[in-house]
Backbone bond lengths (Angstrom), bond angles and torsions (degrees), N, CA, C in turn:
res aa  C-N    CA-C-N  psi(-1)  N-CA   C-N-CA  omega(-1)  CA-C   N-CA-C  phi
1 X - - - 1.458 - - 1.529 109.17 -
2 X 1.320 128.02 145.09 1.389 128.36 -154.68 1.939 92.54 -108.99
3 X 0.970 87.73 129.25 1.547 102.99 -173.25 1.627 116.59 -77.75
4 X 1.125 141.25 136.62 1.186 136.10 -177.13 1.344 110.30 -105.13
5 X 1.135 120.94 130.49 1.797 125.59 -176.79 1.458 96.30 -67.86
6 X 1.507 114.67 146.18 1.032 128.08 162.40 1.344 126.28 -94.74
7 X 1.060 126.04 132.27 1.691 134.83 -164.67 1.423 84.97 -80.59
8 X 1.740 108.63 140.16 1.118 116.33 162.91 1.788 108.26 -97.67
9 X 1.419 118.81 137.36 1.411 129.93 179.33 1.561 115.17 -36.82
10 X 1.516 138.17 129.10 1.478 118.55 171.84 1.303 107.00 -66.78
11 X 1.449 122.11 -24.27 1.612 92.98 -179.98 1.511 115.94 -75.74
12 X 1.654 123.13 -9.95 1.249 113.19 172.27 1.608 106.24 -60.19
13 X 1.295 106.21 -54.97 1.636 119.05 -176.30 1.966 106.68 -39.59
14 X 0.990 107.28 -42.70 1.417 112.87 173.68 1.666 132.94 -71.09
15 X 1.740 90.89 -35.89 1.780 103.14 175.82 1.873 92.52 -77.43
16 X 1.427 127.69 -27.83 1.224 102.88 -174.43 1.691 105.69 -93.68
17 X 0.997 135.33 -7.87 1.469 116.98 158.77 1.421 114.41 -78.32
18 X 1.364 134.95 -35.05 1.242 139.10 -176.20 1.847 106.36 -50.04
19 X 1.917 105.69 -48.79 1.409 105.77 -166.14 1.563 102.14 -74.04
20 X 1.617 108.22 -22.58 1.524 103.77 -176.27 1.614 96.02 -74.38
21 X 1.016 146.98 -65.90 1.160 128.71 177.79 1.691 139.17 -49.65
22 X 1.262 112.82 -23.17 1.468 119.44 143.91 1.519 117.67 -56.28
23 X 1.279 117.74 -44.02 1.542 123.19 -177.38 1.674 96.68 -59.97
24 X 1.315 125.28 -40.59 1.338 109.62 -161.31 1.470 112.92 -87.52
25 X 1.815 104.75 -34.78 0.967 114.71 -177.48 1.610 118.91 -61.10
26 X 1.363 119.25 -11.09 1.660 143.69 -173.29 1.441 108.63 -80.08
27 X 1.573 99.68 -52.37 1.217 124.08 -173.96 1.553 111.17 -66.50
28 X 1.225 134.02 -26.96 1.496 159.50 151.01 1.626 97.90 -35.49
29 X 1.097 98.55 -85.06 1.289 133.72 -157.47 2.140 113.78 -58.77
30 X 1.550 87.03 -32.95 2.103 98.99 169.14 1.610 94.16 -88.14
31 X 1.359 110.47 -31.90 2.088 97.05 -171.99 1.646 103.98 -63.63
32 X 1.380 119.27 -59.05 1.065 102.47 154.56 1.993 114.94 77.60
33 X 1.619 102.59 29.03 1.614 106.76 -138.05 1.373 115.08 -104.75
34 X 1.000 146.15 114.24 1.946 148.77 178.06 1.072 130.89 -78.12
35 X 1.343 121.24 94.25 1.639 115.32 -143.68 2.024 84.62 -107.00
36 X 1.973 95.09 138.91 1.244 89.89 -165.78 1.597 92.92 -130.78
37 X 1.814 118.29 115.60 1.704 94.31 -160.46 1.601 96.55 143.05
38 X 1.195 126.47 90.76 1.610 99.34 166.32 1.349 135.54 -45.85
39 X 1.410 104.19 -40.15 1.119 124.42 169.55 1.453 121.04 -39.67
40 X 1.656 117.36 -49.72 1.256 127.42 -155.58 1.883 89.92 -106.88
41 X 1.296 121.64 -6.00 1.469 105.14 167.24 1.963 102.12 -102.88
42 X 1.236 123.63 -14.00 1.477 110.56 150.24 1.385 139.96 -36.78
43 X 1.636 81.63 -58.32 1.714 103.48 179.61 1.697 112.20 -75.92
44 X 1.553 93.81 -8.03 1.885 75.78 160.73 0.694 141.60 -93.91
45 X 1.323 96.55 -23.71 1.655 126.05 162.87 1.244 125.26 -40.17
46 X 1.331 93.02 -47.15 1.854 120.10 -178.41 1.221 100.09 -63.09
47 X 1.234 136.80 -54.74 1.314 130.45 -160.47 1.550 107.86 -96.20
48 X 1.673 134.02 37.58 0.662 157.16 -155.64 1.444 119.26 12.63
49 X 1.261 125.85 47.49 1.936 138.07 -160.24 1.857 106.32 -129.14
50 X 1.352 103.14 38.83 1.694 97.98 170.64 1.206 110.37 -83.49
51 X 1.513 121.06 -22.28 1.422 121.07 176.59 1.629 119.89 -43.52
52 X 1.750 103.65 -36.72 1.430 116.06 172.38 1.312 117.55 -72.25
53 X 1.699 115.93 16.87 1.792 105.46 -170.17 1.239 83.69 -105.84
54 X 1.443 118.35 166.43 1.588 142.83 148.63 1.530 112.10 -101.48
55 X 1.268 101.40 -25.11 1.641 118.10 -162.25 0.849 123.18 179.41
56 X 1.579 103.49 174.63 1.678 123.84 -171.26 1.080 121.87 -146.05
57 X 1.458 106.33 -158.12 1.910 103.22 169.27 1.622 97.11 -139.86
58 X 1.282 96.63 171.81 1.589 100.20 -176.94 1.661 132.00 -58.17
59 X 1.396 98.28 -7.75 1.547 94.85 163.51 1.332 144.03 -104.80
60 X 2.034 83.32 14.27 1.842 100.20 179.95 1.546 88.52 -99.51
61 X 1.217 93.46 97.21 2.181 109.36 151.28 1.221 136.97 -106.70
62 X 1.134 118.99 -10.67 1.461 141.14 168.43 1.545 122.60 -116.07
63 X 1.465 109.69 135.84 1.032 120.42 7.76 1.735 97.65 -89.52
64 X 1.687 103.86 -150.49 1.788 100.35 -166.31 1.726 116.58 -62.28
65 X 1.350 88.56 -19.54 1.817 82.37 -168.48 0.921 104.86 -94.40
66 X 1.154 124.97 0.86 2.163 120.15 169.53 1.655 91.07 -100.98
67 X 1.352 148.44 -10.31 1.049 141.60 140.33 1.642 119.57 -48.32
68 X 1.528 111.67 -62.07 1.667 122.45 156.73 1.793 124.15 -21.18
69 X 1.462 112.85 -23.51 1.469 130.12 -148.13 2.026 89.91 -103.80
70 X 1.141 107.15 140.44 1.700 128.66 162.17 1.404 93.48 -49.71
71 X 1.576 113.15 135.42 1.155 139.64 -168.11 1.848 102.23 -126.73
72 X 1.240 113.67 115.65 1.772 130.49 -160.43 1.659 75.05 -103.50
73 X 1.243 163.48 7.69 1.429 149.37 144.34 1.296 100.04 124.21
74 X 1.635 127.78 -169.90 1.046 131.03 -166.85 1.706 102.40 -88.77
75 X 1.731 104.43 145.83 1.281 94.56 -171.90 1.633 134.10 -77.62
76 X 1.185 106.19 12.09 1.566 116.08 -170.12 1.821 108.85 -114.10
77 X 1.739 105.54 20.29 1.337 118.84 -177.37 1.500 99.15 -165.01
78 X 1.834 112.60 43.20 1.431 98.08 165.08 1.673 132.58 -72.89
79 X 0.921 116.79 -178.60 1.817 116.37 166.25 1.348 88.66 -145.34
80 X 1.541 73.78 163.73 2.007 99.04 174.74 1.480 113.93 -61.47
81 X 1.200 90.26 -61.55 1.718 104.51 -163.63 1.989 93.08 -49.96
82 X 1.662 143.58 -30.59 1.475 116.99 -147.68 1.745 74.32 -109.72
83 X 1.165 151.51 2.55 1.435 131.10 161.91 1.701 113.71 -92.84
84 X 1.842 112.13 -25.49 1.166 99.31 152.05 1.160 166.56 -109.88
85 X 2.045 84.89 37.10 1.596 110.33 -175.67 1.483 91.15 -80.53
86 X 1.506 129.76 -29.90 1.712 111.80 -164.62 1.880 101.93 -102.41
87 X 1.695 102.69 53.12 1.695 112.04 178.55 1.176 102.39 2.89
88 X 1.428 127.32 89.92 1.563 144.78 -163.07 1.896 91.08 -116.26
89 X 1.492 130.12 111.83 1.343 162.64 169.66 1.620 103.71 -51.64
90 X 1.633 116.99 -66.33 1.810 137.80 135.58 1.193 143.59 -95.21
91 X 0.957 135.38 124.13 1.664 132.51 133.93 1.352 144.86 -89.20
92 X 1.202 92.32 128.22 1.555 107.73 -163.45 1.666 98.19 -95.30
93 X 1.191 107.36 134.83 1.669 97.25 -150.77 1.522 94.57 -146.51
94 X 1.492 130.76 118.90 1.259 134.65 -168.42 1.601 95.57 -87.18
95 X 1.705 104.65 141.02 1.670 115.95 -169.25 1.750 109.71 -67.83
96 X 1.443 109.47 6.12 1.374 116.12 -173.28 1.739 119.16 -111.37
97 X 2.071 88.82 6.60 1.495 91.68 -177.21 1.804 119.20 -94.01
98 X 0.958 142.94 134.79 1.200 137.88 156.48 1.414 128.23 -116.80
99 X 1.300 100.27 177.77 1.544 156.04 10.72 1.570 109.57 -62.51
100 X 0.894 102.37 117.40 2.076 92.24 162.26 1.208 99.60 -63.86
101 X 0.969 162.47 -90.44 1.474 154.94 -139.37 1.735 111.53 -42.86
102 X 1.726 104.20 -17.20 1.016 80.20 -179.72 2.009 114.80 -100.03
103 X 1.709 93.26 -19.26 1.664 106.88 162.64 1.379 109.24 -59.12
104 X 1.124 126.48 -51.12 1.384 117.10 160.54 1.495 143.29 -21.98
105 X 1.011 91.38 -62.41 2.431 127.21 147.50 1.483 90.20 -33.48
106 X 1.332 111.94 -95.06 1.531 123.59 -158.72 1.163 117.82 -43.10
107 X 1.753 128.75 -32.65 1.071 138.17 -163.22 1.874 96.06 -88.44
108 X 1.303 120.49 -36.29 1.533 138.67 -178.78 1.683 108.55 -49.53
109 X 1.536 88.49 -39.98 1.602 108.14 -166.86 1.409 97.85 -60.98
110 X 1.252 129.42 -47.39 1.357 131.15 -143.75 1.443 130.16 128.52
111 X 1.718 93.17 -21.81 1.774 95.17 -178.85 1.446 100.32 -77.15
112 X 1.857 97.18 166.74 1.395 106.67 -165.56 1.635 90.51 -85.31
113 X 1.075 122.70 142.09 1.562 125.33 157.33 1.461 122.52 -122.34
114 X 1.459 107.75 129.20 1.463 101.08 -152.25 1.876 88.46 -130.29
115 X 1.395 128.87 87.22 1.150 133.11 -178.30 1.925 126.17 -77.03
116 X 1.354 98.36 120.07 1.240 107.77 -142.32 2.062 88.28 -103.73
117 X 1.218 121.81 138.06 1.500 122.32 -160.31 1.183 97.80 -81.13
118 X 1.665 129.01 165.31 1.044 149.81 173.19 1.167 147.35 -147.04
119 X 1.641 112.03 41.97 1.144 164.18 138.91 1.752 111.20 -9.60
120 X 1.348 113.83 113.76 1.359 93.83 178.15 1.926 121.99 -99.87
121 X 1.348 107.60 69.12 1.480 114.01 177.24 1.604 96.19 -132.99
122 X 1.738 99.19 -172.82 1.574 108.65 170.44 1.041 125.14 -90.10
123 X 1.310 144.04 -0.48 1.169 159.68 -169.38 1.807 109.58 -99.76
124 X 0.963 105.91 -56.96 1.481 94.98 149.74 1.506 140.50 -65.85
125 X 1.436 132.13 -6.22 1.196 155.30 140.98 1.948 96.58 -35.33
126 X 1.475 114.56 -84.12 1.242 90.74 176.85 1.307 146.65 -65.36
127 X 1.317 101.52 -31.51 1.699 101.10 155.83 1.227 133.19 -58.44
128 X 1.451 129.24 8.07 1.201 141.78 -147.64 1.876 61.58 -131.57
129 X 0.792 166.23 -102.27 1.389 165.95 -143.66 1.538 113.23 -52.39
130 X 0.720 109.53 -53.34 1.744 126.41 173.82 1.502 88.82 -53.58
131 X 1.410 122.12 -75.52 1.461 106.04 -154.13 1.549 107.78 -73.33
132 X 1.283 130.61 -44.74 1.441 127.07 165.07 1.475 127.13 -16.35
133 X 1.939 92.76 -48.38 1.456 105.52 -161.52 1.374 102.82 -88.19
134 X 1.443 127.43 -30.64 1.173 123.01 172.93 1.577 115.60 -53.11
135 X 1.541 106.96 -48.29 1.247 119.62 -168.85 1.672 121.56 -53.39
136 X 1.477 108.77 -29.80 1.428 151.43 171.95 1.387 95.49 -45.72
137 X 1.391 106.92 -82.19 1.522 131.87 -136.03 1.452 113.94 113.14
138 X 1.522 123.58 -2.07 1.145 112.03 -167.79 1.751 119.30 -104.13
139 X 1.387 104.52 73.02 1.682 96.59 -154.25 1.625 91.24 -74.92
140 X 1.119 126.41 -55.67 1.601 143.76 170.43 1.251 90.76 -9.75
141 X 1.639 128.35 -95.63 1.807 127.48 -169.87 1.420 101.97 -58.50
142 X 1.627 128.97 -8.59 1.477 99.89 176.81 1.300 114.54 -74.85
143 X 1.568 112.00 -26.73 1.389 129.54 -164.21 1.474 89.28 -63.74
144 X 0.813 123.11 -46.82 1.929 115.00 -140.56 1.760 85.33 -101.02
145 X 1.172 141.12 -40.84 1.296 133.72 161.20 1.476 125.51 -57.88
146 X 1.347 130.16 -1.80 0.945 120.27 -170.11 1.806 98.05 -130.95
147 X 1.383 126.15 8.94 1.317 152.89 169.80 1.664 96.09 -76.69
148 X 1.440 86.89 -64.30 1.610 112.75 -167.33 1.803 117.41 -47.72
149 X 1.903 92.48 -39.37 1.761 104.86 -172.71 1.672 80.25 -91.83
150 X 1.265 143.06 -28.60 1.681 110.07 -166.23 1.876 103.73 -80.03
151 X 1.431 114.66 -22.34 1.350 88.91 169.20 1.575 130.57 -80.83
152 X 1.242 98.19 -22.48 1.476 101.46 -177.98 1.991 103.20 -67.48
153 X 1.348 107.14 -36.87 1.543 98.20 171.07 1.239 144.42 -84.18
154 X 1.471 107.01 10.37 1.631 151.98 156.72 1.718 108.70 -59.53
155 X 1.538 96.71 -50.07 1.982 94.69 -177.33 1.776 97.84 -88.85
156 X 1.669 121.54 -33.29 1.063 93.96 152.74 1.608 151.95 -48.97
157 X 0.592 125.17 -37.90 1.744 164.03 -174.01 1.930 80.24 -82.17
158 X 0.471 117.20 -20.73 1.599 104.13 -169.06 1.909 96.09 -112.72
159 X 1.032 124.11 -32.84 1.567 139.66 -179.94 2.172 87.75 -13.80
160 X 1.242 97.68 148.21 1.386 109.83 162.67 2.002 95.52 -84.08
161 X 1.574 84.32 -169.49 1.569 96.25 175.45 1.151 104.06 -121.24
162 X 1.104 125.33 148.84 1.927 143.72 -164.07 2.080 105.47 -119.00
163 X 1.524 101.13 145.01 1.358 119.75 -141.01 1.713 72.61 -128.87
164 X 1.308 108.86 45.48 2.041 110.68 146.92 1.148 117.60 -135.27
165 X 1.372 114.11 156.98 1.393 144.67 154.27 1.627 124.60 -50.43
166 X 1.324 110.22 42.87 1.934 74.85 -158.85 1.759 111.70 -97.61
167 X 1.251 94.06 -163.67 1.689 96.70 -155.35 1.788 95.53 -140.29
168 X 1.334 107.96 98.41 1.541 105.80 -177.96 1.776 98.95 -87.34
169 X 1.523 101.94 106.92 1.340 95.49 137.43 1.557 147.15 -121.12
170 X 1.622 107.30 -179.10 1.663 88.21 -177.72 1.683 114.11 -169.01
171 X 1.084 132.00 158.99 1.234 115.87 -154.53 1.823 102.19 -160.43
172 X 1.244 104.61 116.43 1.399 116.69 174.99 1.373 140.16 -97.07
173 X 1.179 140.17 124.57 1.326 141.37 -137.49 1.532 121.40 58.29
174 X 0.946 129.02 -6.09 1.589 136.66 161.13 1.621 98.28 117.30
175 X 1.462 119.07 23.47 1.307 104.85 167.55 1.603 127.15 -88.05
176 X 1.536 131.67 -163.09 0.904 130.75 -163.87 1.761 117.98 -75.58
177 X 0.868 106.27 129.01 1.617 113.60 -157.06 1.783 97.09 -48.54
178 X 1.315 115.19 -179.67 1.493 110.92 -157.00 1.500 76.58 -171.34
179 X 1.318 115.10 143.86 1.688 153.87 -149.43 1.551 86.66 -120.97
180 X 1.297 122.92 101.86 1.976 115.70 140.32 1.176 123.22 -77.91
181 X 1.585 94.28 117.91 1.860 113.83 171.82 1.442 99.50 -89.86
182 X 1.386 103.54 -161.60 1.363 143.06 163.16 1.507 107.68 -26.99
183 X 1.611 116.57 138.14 1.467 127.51 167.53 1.085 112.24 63.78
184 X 1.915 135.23 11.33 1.045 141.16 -175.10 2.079 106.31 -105.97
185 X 1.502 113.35 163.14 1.274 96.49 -163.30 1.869 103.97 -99.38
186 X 1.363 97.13 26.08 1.206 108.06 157.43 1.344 131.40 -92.76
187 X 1.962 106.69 -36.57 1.392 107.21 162.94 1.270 114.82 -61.03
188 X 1.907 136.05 -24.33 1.203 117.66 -172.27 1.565 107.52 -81.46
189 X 1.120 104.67 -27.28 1.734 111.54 -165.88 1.289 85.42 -72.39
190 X 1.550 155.33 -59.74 1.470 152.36 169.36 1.502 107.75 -28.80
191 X 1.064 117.61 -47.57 1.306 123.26 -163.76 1.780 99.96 -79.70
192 X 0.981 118.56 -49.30 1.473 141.69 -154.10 2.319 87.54 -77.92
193 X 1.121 102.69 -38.59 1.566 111.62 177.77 2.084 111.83 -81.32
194 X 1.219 95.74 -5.14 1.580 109.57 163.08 1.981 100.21 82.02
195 X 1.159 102.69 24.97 1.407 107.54 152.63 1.607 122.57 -65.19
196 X 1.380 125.54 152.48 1.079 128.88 159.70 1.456 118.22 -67.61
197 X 0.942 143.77 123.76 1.576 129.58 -170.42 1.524 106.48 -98.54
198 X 2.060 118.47 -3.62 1.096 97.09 -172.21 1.671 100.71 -88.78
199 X 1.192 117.27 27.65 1.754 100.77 179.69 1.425 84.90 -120.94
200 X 1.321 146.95 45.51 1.345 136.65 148.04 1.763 100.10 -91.38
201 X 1.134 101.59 172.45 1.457 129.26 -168.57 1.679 104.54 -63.17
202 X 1.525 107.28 101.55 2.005 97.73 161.03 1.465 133.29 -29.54
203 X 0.999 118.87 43.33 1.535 110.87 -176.21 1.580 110.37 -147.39
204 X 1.654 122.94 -169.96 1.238 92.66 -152.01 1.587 77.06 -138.64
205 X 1.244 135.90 169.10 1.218 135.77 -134.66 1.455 130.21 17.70
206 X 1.786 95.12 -118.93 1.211 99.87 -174.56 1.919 104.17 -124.18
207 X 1.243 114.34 139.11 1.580 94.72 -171.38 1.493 97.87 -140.91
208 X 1.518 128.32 160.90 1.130 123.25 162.26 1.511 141.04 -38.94
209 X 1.184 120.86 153.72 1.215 107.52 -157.65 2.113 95.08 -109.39
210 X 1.347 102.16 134.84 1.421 101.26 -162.52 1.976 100.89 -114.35
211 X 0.637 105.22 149.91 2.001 103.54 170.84 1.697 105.55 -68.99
212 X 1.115 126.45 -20.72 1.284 122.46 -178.81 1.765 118.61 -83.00
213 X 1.463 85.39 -41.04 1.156 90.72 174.89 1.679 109.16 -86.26
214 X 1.107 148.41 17.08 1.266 149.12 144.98 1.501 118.75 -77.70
215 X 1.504 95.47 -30.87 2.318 86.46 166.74 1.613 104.68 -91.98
216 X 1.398 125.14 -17.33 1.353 117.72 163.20 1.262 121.95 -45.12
217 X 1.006 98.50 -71.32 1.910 120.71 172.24 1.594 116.98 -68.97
218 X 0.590 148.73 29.73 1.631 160.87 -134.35 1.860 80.31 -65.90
219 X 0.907 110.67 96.62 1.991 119.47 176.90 1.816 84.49 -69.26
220 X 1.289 100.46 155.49 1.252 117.13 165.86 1.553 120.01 -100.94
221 X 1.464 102.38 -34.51 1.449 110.30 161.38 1.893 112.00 -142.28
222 X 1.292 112.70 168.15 1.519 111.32 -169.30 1.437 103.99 -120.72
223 X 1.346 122.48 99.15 1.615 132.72 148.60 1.292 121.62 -46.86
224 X 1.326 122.33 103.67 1.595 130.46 171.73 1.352 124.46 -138.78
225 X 1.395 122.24 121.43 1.532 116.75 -173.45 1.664 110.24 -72.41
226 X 1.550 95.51 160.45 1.393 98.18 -162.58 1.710 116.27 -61.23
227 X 1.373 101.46 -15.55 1.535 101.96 -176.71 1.116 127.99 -65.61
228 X 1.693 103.95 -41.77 1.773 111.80 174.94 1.595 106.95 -75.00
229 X 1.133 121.07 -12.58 1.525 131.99 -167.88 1.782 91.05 -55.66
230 X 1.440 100.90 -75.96 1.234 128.01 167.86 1.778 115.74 -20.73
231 X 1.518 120.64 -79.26 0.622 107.88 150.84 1.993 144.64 -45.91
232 X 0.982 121.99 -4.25 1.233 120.07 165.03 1.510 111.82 -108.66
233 X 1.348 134.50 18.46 1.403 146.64 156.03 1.413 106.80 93.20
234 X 1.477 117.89 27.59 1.549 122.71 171.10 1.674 108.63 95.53
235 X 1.444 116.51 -166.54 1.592 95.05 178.47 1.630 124.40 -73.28
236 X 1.194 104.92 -15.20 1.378 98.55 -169.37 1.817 102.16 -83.72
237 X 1.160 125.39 -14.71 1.535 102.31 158.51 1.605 118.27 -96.93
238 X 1.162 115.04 23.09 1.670 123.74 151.19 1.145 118.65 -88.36
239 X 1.653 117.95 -37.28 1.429 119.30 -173.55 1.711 94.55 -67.72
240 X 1.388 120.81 -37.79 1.151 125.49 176.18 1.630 140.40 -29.26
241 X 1.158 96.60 -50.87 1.456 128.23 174.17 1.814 116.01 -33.56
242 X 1.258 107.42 103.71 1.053 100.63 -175.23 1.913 119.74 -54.79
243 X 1.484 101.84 127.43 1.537 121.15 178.14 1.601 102.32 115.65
244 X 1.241 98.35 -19.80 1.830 93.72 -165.15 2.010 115.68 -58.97
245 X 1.235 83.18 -31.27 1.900 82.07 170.89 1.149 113.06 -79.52
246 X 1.174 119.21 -4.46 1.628 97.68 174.44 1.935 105.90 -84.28
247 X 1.422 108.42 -12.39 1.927 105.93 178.40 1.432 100.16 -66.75
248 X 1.221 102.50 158.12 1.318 136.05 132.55 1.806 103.48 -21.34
249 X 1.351 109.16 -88.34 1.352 107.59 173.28 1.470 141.58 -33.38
250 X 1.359 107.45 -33.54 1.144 117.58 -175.65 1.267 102.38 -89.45
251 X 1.559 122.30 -60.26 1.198 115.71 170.35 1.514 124.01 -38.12
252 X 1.151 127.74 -17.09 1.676 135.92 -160.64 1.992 88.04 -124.08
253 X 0.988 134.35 -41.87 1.489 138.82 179.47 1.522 87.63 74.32
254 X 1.026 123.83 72.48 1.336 146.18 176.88 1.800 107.58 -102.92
255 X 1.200 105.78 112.44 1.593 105.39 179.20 1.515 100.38 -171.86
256 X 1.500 93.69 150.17 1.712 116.22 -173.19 1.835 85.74 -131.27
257 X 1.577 91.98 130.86 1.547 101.08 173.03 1.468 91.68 -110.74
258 X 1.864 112.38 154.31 1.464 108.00 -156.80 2.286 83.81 -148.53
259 X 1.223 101.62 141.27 1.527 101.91 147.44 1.079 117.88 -68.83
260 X 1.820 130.50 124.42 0.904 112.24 -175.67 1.760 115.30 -82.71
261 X 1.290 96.27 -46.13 1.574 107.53 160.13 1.747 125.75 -17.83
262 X 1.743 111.97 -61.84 1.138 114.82 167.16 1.027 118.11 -48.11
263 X 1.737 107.89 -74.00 1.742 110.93 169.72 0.944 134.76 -8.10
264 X 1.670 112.39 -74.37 1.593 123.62 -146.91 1.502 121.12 -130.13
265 X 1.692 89.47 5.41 1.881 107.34 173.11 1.955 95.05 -75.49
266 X 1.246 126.75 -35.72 1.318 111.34 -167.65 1.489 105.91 75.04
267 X 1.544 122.77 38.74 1.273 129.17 154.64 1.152 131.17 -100.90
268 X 1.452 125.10 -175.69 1.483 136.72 157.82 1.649 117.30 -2.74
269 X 1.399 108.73 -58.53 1.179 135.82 -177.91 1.392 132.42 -95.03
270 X 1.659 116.42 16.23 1.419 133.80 -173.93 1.538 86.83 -101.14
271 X 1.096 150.20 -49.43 1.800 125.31 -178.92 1.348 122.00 -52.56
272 X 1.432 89.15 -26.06 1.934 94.11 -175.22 1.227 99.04 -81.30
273 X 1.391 121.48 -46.77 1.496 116.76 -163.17 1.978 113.73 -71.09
274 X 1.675 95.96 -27.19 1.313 84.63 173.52 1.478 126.71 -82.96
275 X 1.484 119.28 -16.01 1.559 136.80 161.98 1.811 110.78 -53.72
276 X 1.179 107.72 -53.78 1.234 111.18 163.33 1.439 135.00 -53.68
277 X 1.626 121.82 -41.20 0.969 147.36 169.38 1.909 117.64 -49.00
278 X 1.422 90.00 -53.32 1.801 109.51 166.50 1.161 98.08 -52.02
279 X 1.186 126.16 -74.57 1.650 135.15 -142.72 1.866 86.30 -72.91
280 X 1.003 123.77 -73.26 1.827 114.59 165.72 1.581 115.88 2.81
281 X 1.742 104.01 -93.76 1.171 125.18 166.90 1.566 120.32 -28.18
282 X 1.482 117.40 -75.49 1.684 114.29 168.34 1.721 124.88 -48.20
283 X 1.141 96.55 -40.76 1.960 99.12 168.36 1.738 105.77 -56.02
284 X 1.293 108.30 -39.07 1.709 102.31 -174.55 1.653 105.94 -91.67
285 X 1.420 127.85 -38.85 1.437 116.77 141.09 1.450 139.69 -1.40
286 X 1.903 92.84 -55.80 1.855 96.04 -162.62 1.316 96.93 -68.75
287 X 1.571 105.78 159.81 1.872 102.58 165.08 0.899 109.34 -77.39
């Protein structure tokens, strides 16, 4: 006897999307999560799980809707009391944030703290995914995102080496621009873009930027993210800068504008930015 399918009711069809959307919307709502780290609110992004944020800190701006999100302050001057005004369940907390004493606190309290490394190479890029995504629930998009960052850091890793001088500077809150040396995550991202790192500046962070020391160093070209760009009135108040005509650079108006965020956060978006970065550099290279 030939069986006739039975129509299922639309209001069943409706009570079962309704509970699936309560289920998720619940599920939102227990994650409950404080992402502390640009880096580590990228990568949530990436793995499409911002729905699970409450928050951030001031250096998650990208993309816009983790910008959209309550900001607990900058992460290298948190307190207790502004991560546990947004009753945050986790924090996901980059190993470069402080005070520890006060992650320490938070973790004492009861919240989950799940500390994510901050390492400036590529290899921590995916582990910075792995543990995020675990932390999530989202091992599935970690898998396929973190496939995604080992090939792209394969043609990095493969980068030729580049025959410039350059001179990363950069300057925050609109003060006086500042020279990255040595042990900074600009020398690795330089290095990591197949620069020579021994023609950067002898010194060891980040230090003011002096006119003397610009005919010392005679940069061949000038690395600056677009933000300080801005603040110094675009290129023509960089070319400005007293000493700058006496470089190489200046003389040539040689400059690569860079996100610094992408760059030198060691996120989602540091393979692209350093692939890009090469191809920058060698275009201003050719004769």
């Amino acid at each position: 006897m030939k069986r006739t399918a039975r129509r299922v009711p639309r209001w069943l069809h409706a009570s079962a999307f309704a509970i699936a959307m309560l289920s998720a919307t619940a599920q939102a709502a227990t994650s409950r999560t404080v992402a502390i780290g640009g880096d580590v609110t990228e990568i949530t992004a990436a793995l499409g799980q911002t729905r699970q944020l409450v928050g951030r800190d001031d250096t998650g701006t990208y993309p816009a809707e983790i910008a959209a999100l309550p900001s607990v302050g900058y992460m290298r001057q948190l307190t207790l009391e502004g991560v546990l005004s947004l009753h945050p369940r986790t924090l996901l907390v980059s190993e470069a944030a402080q005070p520890t004493e006060v992650i320490d606190q938070l973790e004492s309290s009861g919240l989950r703290v799940v500390r994510i490394p901050a390492q400036h190479d590529l290899p921590s890029i995916v582990r910075k995914v792995e543990l995020i995504a675990e932390a999530l629930g989202a091992q599935v998009q970690g898998r396929t995102l973190a496939a995604h960052l080992k090939a792209q850091i394969q043609q990095v890793e493969a980068l030729p080496k580049l025959s410039v001088r350059p001179l990363y500077l950069m300057s925050h809150g609109g003060g006086a621009p500042m020279v990255a040396g040595r042990g900074t995550a600009a020398e690795a991202a330089l290095t990591l873009a197949g620069v020579n790192t021994n023609a950067l500046p002898d010194i060891s962070g980040y230090r003011r930027l002096g006119s003397e020391s610009l005919s010392t160093l005679n940069p061949s070209v000038i690395i600056v993210p677009a933000a300080t760009l801005n603040t110094m009135g675009g290129a023509a108040g960089l070319w400005a800068i007293p000493g700058m005509n006496t470089t190489e650079a200046g003389r040539h108006q040689r400059l690569v504008v860079v996100d610094e965020q992408a760059l030198l956060g060691f996120g989602e978006r540091t393979p692209t930015a350093l692939l890009t970065l090469h191809a920058d550099l060698a275009h201003q290279a050719a004769p």
